[in-house]
C-alpha positions in Angstrom: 0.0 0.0 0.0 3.2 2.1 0.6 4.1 1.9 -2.8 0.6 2.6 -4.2 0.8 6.0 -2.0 3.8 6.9 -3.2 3.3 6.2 -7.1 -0.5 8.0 -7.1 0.6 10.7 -5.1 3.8 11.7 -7.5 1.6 11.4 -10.0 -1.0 13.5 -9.3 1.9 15.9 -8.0 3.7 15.6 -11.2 0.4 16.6 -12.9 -0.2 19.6 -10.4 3.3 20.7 -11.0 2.5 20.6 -14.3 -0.4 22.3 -15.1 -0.1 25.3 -12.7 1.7 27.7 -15.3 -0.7 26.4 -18.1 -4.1 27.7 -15.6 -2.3 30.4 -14.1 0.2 32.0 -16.4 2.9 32.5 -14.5 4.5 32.7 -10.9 1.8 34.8 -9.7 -2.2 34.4 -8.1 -4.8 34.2 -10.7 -6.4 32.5 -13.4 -5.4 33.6 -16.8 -9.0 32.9 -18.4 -12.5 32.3 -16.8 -13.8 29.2 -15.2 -10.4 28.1 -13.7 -11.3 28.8 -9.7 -14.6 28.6 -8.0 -16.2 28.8 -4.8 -16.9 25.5 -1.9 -18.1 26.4 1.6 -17.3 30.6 1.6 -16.5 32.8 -1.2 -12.7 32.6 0.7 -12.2 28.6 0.0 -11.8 27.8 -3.7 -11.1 24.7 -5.5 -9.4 24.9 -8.8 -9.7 22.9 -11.6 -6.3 21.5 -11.0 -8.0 20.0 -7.9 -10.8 18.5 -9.8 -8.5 16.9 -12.1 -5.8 15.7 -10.0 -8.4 14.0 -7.8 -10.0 12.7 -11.1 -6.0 11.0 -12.2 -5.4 9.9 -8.3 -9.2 8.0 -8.3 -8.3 6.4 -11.9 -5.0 5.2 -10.8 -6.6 3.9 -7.7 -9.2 1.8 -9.8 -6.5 0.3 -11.4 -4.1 -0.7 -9.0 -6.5 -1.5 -6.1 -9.9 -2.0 -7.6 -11.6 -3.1 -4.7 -11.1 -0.2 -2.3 -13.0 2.2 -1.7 -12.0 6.7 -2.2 -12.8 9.6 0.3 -12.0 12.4 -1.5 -12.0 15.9 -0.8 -13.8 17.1 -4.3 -15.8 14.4 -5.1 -16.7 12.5 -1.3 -17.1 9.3 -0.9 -18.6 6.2 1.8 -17.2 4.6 4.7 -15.8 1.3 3.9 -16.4 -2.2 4.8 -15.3 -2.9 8.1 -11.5 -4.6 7.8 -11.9 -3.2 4.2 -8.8 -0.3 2.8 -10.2 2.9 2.4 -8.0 5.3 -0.1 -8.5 9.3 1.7 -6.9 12.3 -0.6 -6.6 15.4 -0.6 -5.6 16.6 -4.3 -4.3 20.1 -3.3 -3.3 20.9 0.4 -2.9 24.6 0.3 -5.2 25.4 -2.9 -4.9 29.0 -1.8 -1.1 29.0 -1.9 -1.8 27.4 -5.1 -3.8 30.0 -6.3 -1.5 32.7 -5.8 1.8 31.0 -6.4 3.0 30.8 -3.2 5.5 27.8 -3.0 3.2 25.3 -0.3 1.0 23.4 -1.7 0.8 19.2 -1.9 -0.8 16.2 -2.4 -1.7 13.8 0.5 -2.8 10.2 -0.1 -3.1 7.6 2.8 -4.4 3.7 3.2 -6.5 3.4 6.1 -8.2 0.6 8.1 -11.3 0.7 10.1 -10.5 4.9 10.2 -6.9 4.3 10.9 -4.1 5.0 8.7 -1.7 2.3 7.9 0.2 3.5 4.7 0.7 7.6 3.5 2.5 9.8 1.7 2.5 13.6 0.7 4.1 15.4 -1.5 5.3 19.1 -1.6 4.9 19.5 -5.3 6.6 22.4 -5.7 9.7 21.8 -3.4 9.9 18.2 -4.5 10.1 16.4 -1.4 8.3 13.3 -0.6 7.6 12.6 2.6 6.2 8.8 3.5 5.6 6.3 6.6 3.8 3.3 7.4 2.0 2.6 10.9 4.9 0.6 13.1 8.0 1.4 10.1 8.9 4.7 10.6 8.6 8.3 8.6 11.2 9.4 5.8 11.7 12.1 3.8 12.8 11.5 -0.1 14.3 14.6 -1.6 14.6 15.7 -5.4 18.2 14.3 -5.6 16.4 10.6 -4.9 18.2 10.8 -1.2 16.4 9.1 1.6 16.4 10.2 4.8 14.6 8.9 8.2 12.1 11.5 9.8 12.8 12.8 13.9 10.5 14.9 15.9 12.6 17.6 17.8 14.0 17.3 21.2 12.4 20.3 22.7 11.3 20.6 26.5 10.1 23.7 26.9 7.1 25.2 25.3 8.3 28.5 25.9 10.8 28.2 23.2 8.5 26.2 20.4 7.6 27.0 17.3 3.8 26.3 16.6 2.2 25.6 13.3 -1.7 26.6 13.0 -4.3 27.1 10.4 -7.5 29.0 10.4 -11.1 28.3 9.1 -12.8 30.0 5.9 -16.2 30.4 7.8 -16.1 33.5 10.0 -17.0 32.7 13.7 -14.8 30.0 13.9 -11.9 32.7 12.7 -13.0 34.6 16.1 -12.6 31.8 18.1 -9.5 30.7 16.4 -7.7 34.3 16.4 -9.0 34.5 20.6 -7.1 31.0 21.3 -4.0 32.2 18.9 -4.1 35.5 21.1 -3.9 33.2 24.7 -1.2 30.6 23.1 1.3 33.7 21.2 2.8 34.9 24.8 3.5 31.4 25.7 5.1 30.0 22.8 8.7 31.2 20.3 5.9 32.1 17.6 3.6 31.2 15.7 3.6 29.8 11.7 0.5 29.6 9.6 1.8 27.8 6.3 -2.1 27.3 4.9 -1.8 23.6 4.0 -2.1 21.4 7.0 -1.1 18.6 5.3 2.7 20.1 5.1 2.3 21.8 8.6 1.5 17.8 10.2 5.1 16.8 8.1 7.3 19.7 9.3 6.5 18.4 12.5 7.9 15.3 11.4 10.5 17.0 10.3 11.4 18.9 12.9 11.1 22.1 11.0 8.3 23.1 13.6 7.7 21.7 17.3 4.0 21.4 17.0 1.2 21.6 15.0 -2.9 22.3 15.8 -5.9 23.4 14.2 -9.8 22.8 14.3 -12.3 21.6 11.8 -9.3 19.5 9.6 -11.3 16.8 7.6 -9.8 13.9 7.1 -8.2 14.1 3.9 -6.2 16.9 5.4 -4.7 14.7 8.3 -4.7 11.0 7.4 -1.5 10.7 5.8 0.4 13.9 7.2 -0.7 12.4 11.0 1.0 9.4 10.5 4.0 10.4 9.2 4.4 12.8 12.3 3.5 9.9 14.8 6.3 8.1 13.2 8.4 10.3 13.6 7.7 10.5 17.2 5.1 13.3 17.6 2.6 12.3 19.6 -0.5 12.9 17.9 -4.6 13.6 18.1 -6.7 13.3 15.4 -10.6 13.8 14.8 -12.9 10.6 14.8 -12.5 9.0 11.4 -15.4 10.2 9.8 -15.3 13.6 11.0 -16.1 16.4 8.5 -14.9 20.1 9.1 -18.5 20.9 10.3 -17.7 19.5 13.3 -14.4 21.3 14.6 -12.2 18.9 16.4 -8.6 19.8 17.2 -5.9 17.8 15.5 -3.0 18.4 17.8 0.8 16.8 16.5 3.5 18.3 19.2 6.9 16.7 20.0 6.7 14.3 23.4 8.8 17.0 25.2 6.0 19.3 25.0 2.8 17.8 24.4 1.5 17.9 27.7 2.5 21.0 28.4 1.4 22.7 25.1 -2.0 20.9 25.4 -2.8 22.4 29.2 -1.6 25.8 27.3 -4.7 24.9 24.6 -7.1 23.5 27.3 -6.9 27.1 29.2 -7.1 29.1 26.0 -10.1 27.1 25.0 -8.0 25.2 22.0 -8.7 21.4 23.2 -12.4 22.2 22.8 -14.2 21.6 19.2 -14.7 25.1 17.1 -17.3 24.5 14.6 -18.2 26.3 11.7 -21.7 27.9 12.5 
């Protein structure tokens, strides 16, 4: 299932990669040409039709190599699967914003899962090239452009004080209050705060140990299922929304190095960040 992961998801990165300067024109934000970008759940979260079609090349490649599973998708849904039965979840652009205006983090996140869990995943961060992979109980790596391979470490921090935190924010606008009112509480007690805008990457550079923790509320699936395990394999330890939660709903997924996790979640529980934050 590994190896399914990884193939679909450079694909569809490959075709992302692709056809970004052919919609877009250039470096820049915006579509060159009408019909390109349109609305979901606010007029502030878009879906391209770069989305739309690399979900489209990510289910046909799925059909063929594992015809008997079953897709959640972010763009075109999909069922629960038979219990004991592989369940494929994507999400075709993490970061379709950044996408949109050219900024350089965006990817594509494929995971296996069982019964809700995830037991095979990769991502890809199309535009720097870098795959990052794990399976549940073998570990996380990191693949670079060059082809070298290299295993994935949480950091060693201790102290919360001195950790960098990754977040992202809602597109509905009373969860952005609630969100910006725990960011407020958890900003004096942390190094800083990063909003990349694709959760997906944010989960991996916890992994990474580009950034000591990672939360935010009202992730769907497809934005967590293959990012969370690569971070738990790397050591984070890691809280995830029920497996058929939807963004509706507002569950924290929290990913924070063991040295802090504790701590940084009694930071969250007093700022009101362990509790759900749904979109009203």
């Amino acid at each position: 299932m590994l190896t399914v992961a990884v193939d679909v998801a450079q694909a569809a990165a490959a075709h992302v990669r692709g056809r970004r300067p052919e919609v877009f024109g250039g470096p820049g934000g915006g579509p060159r040409g009408g019909g390109a970008v349109r609305a979901k759940s606010t007029p502030t979260d878009p879906v391209t039709v770069v989305d739309t079609e690399s979900e489209d090349l990510v289910r046909s490649m799925l059909a063929r190599l594992r015809p008997g599973d079953t897709v959640l998708g972010e763009e075109a849904g999909g069922g629960a699967a038979r219990p004991g039965a592989v369940r494929w979840v994507v999400d075709p652009i993490d970061g379709t914003v950044n996408f949109l205006y050219g900024i350089p983090a965006y990817a594509v996140s494929l995971a296996a899962q069982i019964d809700g869990r995830s037991v095979a995943g990769a991502v890809v961060d199309v535009a720097g090239r870098r795959l990052y992979s794990a399976t549940a109980g073998g570990g996380a790596h990191v693949t670079e452009a060059d082809g070298t391979v290299s295993p994935l470490q949480v950091t060693g921090v201790t102290d919360p004080a001195v950790a960098l935190v990754a977040t992202g924010f809602g597109y509905e606008r009373s969860r952005r209050v609630r969100q910006g009112r725990v960011i407020a509480e958890l900003l004096p007690q942390v190094r800083d705060i990063r909003r990349i805008g694709a959760g997906a990457l944010d989960l991996c550079m916890v992994a990474d140990g580009q950034v000591d923790a990672h939360f935010e509320h009202g992730l769907s699936p497809w934005d967590w299922a293959a990012g969370a395990l690569i971070a738990g394999e790397a050591g984070a330890v890691v809280h995830v929304p029920g497996p058929d939660s939807t963004s509706g709903e507002g569950a924290v997924t929290l990913a924070a190095a063991p040295g802090i996790a504790t701590a940084l979640r009694r930071i969250l529980d007093r700022a009101g960040g362990l509790d759900p934050i749904p979109a009203q």
